[in-house]
C-alpha positions as CSV (number, residue, x, y, z in Angstrom):
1,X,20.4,-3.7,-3.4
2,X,18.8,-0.3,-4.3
3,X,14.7,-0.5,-5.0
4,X,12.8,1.8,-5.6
5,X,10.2,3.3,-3.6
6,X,7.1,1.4,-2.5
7,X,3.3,1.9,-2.3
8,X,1.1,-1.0,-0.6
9,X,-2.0,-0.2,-0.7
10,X,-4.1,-3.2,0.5
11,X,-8.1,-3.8,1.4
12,X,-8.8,-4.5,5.1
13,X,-11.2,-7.3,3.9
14,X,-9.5,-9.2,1.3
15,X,-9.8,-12.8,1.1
16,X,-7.6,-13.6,-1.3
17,X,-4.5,-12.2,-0.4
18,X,-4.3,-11.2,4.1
19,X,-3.2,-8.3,4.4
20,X,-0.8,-9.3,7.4
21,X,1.3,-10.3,3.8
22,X,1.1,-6.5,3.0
23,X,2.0,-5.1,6.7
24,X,4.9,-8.0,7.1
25,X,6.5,-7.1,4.1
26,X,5.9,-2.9,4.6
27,X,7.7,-4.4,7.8
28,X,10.6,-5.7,6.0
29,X,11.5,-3.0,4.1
30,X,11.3,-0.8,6.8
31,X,13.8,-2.9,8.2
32,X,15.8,-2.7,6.1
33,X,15.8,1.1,5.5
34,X,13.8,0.9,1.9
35,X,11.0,3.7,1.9
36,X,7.9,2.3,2.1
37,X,4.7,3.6,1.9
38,X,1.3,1.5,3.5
39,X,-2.0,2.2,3.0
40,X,-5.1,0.5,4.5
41,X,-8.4,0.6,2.4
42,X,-11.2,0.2,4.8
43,X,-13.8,-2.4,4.0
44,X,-12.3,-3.1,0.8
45,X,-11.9,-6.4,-0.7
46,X,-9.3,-8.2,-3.1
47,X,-9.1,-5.3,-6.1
48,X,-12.4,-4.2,-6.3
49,X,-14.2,-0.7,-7.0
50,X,-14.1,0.3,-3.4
51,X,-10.2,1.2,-4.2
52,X,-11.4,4.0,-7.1
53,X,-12.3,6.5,-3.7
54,X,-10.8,9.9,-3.2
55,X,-8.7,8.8,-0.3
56,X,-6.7,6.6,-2.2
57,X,-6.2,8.7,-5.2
58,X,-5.0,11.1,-2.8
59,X,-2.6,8.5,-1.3
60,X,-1.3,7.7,-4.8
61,X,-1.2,11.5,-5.9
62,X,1.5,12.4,-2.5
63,X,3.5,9.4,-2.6
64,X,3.9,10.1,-7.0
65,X,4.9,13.9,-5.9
66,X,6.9,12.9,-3.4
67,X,9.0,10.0,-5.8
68,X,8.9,12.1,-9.1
């Protein structure tokens, strides 16, 4: 199978969603040889505002450059 490349970016405090979902399946495709990107947003919960930071666009910015 032939994916694309990933970006998991995923809030260290989320209660909706544990992030041991995001690292287990970063984990996977690493596995299996997919490239994979994982971020960890500090103190950020399920989605919200704390996710609009310079860090992440950052993040988002060099994995886009790198997958254009």
């Amino acid at each position: 199978m032939n994916l694309p490349p990933f970006l998991i970016l995923h809030g260290d405090k989320d209660h909706v969603v544990p992030i041991t979902q995001s690292i287990e399946l970063y984990e996977k495709l690493k596995e299996y040889h997919y490239e994979v990107t994982f971020g960890r947003v500090h103190d950020a919960d399920h989605g919200r505002s704390i996710f609009y930071n310079e860090d992440v666009y950052q993040t988002i910015i060099a994995f886009l450059d790198k997958h254009q």
